[in-house]
BAVEX-28241 format. One line per 10 residues: their letters; for each residue z, x, y of N, C-alpha, C. Coordinates in steps of 0.2 Angstrom, whole numbers. Atoms other than C-alpha are relative to their C-alpha. Last residue first. Layout:
% BAVEX-28241
a	Z/X/Y/Z/X/Y/Z/X/Y; ... $
END
This chain:
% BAVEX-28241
xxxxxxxxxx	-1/3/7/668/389/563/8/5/-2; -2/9/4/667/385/580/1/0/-8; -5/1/0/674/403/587/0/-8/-2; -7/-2/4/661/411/578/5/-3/3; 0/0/9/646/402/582/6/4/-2; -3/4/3/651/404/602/0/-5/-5; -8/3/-2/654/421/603/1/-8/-4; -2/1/-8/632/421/598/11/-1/-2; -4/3/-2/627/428/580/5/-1/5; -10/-2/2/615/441/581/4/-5/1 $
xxxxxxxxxx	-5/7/0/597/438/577/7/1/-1; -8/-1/0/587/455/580/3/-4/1; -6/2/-5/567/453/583/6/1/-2; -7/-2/4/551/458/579/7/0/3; -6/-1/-4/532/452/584/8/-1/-6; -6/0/5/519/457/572/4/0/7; -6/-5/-3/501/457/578/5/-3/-4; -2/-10/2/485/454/569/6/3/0; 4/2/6/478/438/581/4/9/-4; 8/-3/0/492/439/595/-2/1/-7 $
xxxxxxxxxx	2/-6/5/509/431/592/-9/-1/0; 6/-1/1/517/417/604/-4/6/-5; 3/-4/-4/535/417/598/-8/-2/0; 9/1/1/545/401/592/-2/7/4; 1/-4/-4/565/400/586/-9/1/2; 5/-3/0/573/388/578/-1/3/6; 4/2/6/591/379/575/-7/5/-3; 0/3/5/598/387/591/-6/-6/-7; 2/0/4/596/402/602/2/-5/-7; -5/5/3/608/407/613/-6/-5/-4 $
xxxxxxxxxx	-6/1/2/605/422/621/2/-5/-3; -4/7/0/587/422/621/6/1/-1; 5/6/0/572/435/624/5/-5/2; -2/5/3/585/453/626/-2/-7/3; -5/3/-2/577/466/627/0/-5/-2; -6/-5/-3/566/482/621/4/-6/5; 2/0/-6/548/474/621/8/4/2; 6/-3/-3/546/480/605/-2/0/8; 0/-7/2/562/476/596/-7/3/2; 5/-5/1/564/460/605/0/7/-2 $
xxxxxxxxxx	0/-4/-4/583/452/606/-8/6/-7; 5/-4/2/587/436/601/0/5/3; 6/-4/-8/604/430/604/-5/2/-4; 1/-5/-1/610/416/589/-2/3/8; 5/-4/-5/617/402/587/2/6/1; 0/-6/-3/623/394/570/-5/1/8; -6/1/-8/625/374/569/0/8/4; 5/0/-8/609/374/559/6/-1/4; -3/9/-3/617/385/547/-2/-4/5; -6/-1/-5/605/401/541/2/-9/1 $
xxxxxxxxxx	-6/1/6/595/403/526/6/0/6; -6/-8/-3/581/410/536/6/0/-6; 4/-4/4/570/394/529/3/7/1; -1/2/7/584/382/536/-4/5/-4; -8/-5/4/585/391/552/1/-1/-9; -4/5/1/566/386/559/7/4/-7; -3/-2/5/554/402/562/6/-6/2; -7/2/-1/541/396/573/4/0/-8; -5/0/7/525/404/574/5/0/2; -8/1/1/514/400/589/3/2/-5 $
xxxxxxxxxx	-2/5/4/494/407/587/6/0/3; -7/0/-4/482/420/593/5/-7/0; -2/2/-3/467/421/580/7/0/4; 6/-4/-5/461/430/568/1/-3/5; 4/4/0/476/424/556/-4/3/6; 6/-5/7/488/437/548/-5/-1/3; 6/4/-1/501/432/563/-5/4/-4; 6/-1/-1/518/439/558/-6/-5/0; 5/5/0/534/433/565/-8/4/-1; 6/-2/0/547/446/559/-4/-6/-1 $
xxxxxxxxxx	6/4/1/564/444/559/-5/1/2; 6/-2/-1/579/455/557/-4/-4/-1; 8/0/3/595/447/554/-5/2/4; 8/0/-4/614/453/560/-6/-3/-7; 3/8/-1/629/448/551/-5/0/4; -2/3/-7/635/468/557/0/-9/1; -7/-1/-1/625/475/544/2/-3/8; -4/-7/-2/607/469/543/8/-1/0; -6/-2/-4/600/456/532/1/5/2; -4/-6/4/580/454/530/8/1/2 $
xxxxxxxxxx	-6/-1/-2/566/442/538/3/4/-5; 0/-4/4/547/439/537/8/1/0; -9/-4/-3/541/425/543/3/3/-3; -7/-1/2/523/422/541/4/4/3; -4/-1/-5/505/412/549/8/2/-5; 1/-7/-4/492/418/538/6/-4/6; -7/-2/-4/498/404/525/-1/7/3; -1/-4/8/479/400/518/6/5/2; 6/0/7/477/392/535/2/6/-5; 8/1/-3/494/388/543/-5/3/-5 $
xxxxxxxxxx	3/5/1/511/392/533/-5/0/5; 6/-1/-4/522/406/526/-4/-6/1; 3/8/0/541/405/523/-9/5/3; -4/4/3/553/421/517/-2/-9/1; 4/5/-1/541/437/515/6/-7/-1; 6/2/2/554/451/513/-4/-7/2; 2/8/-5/568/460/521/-7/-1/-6; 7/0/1/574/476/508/-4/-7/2; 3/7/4/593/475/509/-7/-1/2; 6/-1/6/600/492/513/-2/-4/-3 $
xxxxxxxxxx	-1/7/5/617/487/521/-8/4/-4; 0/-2/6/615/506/530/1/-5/-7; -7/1/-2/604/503/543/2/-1/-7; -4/-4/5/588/516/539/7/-4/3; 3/-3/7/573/503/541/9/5/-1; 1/5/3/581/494/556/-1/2/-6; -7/4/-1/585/507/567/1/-3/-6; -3/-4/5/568/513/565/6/0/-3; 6/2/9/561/498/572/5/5/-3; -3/4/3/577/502/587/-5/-3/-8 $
xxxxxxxxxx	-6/-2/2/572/520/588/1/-7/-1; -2/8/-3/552/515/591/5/1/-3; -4/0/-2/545/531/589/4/-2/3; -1/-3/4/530/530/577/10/0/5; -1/2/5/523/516/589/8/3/-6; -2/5/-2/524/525/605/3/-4/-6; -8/-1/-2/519/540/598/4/-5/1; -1/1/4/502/530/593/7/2/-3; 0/7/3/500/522/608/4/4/-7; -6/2/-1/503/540/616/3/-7/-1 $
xxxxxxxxxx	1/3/-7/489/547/606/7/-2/0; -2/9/2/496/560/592/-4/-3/8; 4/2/-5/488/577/591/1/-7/0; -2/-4/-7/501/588/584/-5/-2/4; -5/0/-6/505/574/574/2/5/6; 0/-8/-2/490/574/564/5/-1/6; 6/0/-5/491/556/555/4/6/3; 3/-2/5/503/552/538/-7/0/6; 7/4/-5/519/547/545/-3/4/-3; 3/-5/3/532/543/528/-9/2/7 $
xxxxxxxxxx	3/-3/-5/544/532/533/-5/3/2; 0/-7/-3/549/527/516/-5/-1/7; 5/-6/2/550/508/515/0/6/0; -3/-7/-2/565/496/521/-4/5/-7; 1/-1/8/552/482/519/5/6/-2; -3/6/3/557/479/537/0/-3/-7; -4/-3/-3/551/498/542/6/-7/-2; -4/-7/3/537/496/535/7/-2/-2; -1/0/6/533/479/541/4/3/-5; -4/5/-1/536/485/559/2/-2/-7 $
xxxxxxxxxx	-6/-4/-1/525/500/556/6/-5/-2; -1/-5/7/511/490/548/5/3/1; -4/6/6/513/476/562/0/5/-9; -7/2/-1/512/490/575/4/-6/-3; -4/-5/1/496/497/568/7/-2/0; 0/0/7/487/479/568/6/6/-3; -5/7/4/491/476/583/1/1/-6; -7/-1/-1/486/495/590/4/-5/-2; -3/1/-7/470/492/579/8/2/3; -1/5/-1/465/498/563/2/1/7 $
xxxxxxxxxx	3/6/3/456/512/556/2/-6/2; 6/3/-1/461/526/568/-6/-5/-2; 4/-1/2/474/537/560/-8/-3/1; 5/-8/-3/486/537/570/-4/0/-1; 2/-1/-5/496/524/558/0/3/5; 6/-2/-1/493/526/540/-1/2/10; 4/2/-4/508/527/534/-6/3/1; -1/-4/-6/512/533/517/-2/-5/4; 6/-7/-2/513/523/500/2/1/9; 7/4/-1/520/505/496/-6/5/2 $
xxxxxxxxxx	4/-3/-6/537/514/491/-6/-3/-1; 8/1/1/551/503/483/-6/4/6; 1/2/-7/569/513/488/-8/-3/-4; 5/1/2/582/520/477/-3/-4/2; 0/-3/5/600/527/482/-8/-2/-4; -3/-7/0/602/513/493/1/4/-6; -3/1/-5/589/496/489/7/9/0; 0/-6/-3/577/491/479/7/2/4; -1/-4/2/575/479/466/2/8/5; -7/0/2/575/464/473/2/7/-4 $
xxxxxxxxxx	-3/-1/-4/560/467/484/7/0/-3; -6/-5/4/550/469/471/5/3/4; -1/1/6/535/456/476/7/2/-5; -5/3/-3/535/463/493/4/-3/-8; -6/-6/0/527/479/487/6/-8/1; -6/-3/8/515/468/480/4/4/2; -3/5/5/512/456/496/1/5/-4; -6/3/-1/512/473/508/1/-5/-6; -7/-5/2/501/484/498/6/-4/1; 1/1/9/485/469/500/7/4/-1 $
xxxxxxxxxx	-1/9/-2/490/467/521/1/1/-9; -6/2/-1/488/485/521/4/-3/-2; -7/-2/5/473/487/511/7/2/1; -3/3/6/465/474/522/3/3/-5; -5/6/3/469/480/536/-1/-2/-5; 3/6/-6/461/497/537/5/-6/-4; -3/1/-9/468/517/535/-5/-8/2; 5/-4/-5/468/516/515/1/0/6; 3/3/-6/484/515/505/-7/3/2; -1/-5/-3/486/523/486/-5/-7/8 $
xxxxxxxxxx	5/-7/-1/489/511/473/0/4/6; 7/1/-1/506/500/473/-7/5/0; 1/6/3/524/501/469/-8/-4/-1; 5/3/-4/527/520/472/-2/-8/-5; 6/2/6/545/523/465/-7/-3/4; 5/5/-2/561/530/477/-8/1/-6; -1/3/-8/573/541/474/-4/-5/0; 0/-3/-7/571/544/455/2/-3/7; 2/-9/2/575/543/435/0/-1/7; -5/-5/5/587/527/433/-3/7/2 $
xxxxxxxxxx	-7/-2/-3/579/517/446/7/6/-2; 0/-8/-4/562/520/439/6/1/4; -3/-4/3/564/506/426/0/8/4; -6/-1/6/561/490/432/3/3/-4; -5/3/-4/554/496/450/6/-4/-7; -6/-1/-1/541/504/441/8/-1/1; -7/4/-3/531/490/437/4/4/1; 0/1/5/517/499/424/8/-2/4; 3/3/4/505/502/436/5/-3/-7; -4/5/2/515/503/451/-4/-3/-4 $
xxxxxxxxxx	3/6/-4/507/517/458/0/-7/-3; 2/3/6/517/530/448/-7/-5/1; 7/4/-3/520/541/462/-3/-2/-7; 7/2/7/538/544/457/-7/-4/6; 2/5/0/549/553/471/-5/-3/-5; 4/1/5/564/564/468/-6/-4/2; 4/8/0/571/569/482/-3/2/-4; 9/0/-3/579/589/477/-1/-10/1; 0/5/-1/598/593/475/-6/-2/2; 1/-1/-8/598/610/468/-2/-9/0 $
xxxxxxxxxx	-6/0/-6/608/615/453/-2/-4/6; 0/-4/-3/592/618/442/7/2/5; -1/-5/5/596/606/428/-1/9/4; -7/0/0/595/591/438/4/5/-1; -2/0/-7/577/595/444/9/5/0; 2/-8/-1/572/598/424/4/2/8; -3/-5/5/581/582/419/-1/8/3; -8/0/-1/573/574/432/6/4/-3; 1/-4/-5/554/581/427/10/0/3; 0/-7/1/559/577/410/0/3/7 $
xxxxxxxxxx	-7/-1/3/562/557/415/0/9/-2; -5/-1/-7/545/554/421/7/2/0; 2/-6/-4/534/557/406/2/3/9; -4/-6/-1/544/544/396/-4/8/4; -9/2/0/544/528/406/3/7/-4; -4/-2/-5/526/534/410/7/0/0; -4/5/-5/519/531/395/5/2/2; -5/0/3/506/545/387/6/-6/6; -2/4/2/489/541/390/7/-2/-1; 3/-1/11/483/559/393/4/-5/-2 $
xxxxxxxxxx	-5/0/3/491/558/412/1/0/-7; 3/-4/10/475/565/418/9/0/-2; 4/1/1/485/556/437/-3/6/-7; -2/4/8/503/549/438/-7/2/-3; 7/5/1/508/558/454/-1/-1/-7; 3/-4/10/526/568/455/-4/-7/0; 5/6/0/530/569/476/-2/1/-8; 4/-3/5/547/583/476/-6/-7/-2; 3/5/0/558/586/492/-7/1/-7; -2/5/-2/569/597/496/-1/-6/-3 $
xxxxxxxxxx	1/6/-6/562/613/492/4/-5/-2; 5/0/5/570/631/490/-3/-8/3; 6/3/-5/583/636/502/-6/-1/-4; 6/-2/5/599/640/489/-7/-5/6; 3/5/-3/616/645/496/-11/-2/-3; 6/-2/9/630/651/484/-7/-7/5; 5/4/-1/640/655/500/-5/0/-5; 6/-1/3/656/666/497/-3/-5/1; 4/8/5/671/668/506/-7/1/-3; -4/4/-4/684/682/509/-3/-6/-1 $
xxxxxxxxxx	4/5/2/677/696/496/5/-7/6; -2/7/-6/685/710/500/-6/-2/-1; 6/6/-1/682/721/482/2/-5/5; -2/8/-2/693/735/481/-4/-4/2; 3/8/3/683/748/470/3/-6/4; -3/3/6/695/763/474/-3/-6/-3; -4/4/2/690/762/493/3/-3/-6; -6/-3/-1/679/777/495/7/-5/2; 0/-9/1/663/767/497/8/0/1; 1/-3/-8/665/746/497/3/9/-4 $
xxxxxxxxxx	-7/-6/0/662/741/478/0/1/9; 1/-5/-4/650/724/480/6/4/-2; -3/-3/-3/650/709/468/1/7/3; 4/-12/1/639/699/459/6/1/6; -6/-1/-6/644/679/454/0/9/-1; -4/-7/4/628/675/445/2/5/3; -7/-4/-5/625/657/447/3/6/-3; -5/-1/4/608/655/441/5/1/4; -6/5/-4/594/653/455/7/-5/-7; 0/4/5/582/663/445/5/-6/1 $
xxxxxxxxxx	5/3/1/577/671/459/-1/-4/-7; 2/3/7/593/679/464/-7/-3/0; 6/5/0/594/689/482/-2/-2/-9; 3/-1/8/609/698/484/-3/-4/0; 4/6/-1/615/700/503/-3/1/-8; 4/-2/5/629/712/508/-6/-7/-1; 0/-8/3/640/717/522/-6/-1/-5; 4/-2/7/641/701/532/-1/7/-1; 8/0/-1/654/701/545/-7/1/-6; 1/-2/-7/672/701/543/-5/-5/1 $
xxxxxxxxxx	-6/-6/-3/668/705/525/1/-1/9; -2/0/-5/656/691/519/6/4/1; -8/-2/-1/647/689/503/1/2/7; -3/-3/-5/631/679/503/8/0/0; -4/0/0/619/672/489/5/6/5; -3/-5/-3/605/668/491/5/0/-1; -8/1/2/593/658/481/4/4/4; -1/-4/4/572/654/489/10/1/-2; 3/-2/-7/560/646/485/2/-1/5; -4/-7/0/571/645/468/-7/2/6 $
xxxxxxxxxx	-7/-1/-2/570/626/467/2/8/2; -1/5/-8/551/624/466/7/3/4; 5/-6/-6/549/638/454/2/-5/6; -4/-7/-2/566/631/443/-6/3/6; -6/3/-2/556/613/442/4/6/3; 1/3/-5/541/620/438/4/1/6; 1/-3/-3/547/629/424/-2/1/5; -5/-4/-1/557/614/418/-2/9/2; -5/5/-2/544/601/418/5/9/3; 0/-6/-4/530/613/412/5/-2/4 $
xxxxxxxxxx	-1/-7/4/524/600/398/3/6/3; -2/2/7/517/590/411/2/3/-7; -6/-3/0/518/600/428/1/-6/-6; -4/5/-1/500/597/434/5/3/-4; -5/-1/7/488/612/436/6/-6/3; -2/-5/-1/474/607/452/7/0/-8; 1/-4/5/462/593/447/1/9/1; 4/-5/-3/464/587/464/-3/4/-6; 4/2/-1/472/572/456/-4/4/2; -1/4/-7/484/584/449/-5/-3/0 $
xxxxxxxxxx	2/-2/-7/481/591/432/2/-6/4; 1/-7/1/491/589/414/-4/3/6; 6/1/2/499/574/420/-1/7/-3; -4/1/9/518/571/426/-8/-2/-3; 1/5/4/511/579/444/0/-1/-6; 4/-1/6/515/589/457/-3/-5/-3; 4/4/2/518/590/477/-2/3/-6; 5/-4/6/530/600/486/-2/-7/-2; 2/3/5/543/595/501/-7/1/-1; 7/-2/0/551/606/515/-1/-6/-6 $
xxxxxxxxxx	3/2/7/565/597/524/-5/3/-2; 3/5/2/569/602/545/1/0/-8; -5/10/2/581/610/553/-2/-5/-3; 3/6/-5/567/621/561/5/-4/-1; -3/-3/-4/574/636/550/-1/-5/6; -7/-2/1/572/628/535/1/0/6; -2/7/-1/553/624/539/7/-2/2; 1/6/-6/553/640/541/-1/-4/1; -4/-2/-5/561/646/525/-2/0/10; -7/3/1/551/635/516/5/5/5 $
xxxxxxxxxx	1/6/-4/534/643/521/7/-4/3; -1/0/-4/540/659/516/0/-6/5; -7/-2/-3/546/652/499/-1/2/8; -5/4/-1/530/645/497/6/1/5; -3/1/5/517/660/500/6/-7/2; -6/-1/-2/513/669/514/4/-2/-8; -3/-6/3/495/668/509/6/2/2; -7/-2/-2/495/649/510/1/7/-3; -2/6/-5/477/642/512/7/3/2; 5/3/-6/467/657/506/5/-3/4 $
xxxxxxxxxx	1/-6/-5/480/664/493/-4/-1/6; 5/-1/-3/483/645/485/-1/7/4; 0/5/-8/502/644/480/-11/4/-2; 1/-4/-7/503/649/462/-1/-2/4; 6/3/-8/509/638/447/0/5/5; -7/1/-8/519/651/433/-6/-2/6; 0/10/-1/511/648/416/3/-1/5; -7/2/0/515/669/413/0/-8/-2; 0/-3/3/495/674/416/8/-3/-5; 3/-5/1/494/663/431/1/1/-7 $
xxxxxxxxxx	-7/-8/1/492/648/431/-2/5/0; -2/-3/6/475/640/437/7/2/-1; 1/4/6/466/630/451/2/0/-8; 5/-1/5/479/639/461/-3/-6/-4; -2/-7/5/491/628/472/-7/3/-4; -3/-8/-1/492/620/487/-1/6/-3; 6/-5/-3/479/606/485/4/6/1; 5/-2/6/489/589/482/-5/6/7; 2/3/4/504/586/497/-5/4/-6; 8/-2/1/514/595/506/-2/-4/-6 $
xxxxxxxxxx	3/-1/8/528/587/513/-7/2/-2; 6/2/-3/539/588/530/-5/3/-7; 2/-2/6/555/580/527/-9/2/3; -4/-8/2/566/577/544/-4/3/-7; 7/-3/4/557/562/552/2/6/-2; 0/0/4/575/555/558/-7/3/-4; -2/7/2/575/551/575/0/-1/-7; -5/2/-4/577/571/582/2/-8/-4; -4/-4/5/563/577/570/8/-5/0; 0/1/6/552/565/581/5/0/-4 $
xxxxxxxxxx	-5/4/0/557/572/597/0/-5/-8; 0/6/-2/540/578/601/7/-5/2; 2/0/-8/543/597/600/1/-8/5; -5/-3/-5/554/597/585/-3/-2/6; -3/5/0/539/586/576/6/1/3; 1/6/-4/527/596/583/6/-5/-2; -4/0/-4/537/612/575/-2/-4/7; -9/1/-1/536/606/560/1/1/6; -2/9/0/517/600/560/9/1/0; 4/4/-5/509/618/567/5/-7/0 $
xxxxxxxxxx	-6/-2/-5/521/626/552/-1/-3/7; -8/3/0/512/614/541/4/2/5; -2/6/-1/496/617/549/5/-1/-3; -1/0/-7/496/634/548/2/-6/2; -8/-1/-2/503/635/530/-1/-1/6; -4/-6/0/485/627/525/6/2/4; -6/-6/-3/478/611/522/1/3/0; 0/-7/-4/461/604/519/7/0/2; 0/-6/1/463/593/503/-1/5/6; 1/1/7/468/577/511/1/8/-4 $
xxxxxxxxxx	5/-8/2/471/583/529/-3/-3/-5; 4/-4/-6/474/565/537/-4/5/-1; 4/5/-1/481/553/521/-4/3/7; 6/4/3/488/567/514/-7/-3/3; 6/-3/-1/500/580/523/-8/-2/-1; 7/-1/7/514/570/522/-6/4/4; 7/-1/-2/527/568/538/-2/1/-8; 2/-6/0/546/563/536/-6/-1/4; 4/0/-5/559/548/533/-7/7/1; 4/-7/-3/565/545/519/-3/-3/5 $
xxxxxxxxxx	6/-2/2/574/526/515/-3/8/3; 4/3/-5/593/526/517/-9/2/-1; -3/5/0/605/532/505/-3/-6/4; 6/4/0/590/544/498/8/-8/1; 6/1/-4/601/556/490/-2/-8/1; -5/0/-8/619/557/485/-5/-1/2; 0/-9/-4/612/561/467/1/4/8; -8/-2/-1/616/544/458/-1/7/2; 1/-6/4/597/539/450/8/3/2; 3/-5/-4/600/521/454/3/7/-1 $
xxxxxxxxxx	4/-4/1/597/505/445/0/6/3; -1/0/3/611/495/449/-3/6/-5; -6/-6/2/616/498/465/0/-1/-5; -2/-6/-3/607/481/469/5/6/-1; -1/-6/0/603/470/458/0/7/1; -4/3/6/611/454/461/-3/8/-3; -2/-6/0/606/455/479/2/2/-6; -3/-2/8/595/441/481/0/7/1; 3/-7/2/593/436/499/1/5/-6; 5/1/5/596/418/502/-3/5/-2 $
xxxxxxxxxx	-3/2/8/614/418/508/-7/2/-5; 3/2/4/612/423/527/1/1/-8; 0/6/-4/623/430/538/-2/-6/-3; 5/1/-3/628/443/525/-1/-6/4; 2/9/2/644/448/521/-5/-2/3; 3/1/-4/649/469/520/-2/-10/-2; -1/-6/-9/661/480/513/-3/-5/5; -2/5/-2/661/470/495/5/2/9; -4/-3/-2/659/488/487/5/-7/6; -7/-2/7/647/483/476/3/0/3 $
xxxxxxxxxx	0/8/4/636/471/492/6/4/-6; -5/4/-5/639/489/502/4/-6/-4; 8/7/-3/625/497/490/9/-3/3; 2/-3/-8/632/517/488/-1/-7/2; 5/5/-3/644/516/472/-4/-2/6; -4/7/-3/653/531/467/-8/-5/3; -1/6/6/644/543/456/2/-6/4; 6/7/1/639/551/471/-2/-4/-5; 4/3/-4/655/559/477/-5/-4/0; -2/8/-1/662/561/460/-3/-3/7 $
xxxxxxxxxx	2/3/6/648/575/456/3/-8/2; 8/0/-4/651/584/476/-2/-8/-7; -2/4/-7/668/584/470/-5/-2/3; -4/5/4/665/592/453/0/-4/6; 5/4/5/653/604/463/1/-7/-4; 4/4/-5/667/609/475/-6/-3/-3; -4/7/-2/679/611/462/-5/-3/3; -2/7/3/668/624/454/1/-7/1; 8/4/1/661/633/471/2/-6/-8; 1/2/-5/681/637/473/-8/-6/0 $
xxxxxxxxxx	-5/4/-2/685/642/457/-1/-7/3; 4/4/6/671/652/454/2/-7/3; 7/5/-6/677/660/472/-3/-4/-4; -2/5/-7/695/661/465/-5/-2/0; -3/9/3/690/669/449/2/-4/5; 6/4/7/680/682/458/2/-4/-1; 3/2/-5/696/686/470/-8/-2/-2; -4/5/-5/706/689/456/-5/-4/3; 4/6/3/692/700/448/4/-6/2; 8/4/-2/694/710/464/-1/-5/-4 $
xxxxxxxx	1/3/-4/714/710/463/-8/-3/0; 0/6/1/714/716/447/-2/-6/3; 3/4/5/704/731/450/2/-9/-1; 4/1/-3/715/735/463/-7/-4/-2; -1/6/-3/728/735/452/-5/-3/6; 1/4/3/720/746/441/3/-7/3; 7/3/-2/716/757/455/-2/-5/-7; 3/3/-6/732/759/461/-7/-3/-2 $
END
């Protein structure tokens, strides 16, 4: 009996391997496959002039980031002053608000967590001051909100904050990140047992239940791992070495833990990410670091615009965090950063105290159809498509959505309140097309029938945005 008994548990061990094997193989073929629509010839754009040629070709293949991130950072508000209070503060503002609810689900820490030293081992330490709890427990509330947690290092030898950097340290990092924290859960009925790993290896353990002979009931098993989510890797005391190889370890080391982390490169687009960071991460910062006023908005957008063809599902150009909240620019000006954003299919990233938003600035952040637009799933990254008036401050911005839909964007750069008229031949649309318009800030529908061109008034700074769907009767004349 008790050698049959025997056999039966390790039985039921080679099932569960089994079980988590297939499921990993499956998980493997899932993101190998091709995520950009254009591969898959699922979709046809309304518009022709929008180079697709390399989309889905460049990209890191880990299921992630099929749509641009969305979240919160901790940066461009706290800088170095955070601590665990305010993260927990900021997760459960972002439940509280309805935020979470529209996709802001990552909530990232930035530079400043950690000791200014390892310890003894070469093991980063959370800060005892800011976070005496510790990572792991932070992560399991955030966890526990339904939310993302995401960490911040750097492929340098210190952070910008000249805190320890993770050059060289790639793959012990990468395991501390990933193992906050591993669980593994057997279930009899109802749970019986809980084994907590910390080296987040798969090391398939099993319980004897008392005065039953060793039979091992094992019914399912959960190889679950709550660590973080999310991983920012800065470019700063890089000791010269070039980025094309000092980014590629951190990936390997992620890859190598089992746990499916956002990779993100903060390279700051000094050495053009966007022609080689498709291979190694989620998304690649394409410009230096934002500040809260227009001109360094307006500067991010032309070079992020510049690398428009390279981005798209599965890997995404980032022009850095928002700023808006923050109280350097105006409510136009703010609402043409979001807009922009969000038509540059950007990270989402908001980057001002969300447990003290104004209701201008909720307003903004909260625009479901803007947002709409940033994560629909064609993923073709709108960009600059005509500019004209004094030193081209009068632009159109446009981008294909799914459905033969277009997004347009009339912005006004100029100090001044102006007309801008967006004419079809610079769309790349037929002049026989008509469309409906429909404002994405006033929330209806401007024009149902809409030919050749289109004209809105635009305040000095601001950004009007709109939704061009081809009319009934454009499809039944061609």
């Amino acid at each position: 009996m008790a050698k049959i008994s025997g056999n039966f548990a390790m039985a039921c061990i080679h099932a569960a391997i089994l079980f988590v094997y297939v499921i990993n193989v499956a998980n493997a073929a899932r993101v190998m496959m091709p995520l950009h629509p254009y591969m898959r010839e699922q979709e046809k754009p309304i518009s022709n002039i929008f180079d697709t040629s390399k989309y889905g070709i460049l990209q890191l293949g880990n299921g992630l980031a099929k749509t641009p991130q969305m979240g919160w950072n901790s940066w461009n508000f706290f800088g170095c002053n955070i601590n665990e209070k305010v993260i927990k503060e900021t997760a459960d503002a972002l439940i509280s608000t309805g935020l979470a609810k529209l996709g802001y689900n990552y909530v990232n820490i930035d530079d400043c967590w950690s000791e200014p030293s390892r310890d003894s081992e070469g093991q980063l330490i959370p800060d005892p001051k800011t976070f005496p709890s510790g990572i792991k427990a932070l992560a399991d509330y955030v966890h526990s909100e339904g939310l993302k947690l995401g960490i911040y290092s750097d492929a340098g030898a210190f952070t910008c904050q000249k805190r320890p950097g993770s050059l060289q340290h790639e793959y012990d990092d990468a395991v501390l990140f990933a193992s906050w924290v591993c669980s593994f859960f057997f279930f009899y009925g109802s749970l019986f047992s809980l084994h907590l790993c910390w080296n987040c290896f798969p090391l398939f353990l099993y319980d004897f239940l008392g005065g039953i002979e060793g039979l091992v009931h094992i019914l399912i098993l959960f190889f679950v791992i709550q660590g973080v989510d999310y991983l920012k890797y800065d470019n700063c005391f890089n000791l010269g070495i070039d980025p094309e190889e000092r980014y590629p370890p951190m990936r390997d080391a992620i890859n190598a833990t089992g746990r499916t982390i956002f990779y993100s490169l903060c390279e700051w687009g000094v050495n053009d990410p966007a022609l080689w960071a498709g291979k190694i991460g989620n998304s690649w910062r394409t410009t230096n670091d934002i500040n809260d006023s227009w001109a360094s908005m307006t500067e991010i957008v032309d070079i992020n615009d510049k690398w428009a063809a390279y981005a798209g599902p599965g890997g995404w150009n980032d022009p850095d965090m928002l700023e808006v909240g923050n109280g350097g620019m105006t409510y136009q000006e703010y609402r043409a950063h979001f807009s922009i954003w969000a038509l540059m299919k950007s990270p989402l990233l908001i980057g001002c105290d969300v447990r003290n938003m104004s209701a201008e600035t909720f307003e903004i952040l909260s625009n479901e159809e803007v947002i709409a637009v940033n994560q629909d799933h064609l993923g073709v990254q709108g960009r600059k498509i005509f500019a004209y008036g004094p030193d081209g401050c009068y632009q159109i911005w446009a981008g294909p959505l799914s459905g033969q839909r277009l997004v347009v964007a009339l912005w006004n750069r100029c100090s001044k309140t102006a007309t801008i008229t967006a004419k079809w031949p610079s769309l790349g649309l037929e002049s026989s097309i008509s469309v409906s318009v429909r404002d994405l800030w006033k929330h209806e529908f401007v024009s149902q029938n809409s030919k050749s061109s289109f004209s809105a008034r635009v305040d000095a700074h601001a950004c009007e945005m709109y939704i061009f769907t081809p009319t009934m009767e454009t499809h039944s004349a061609t």
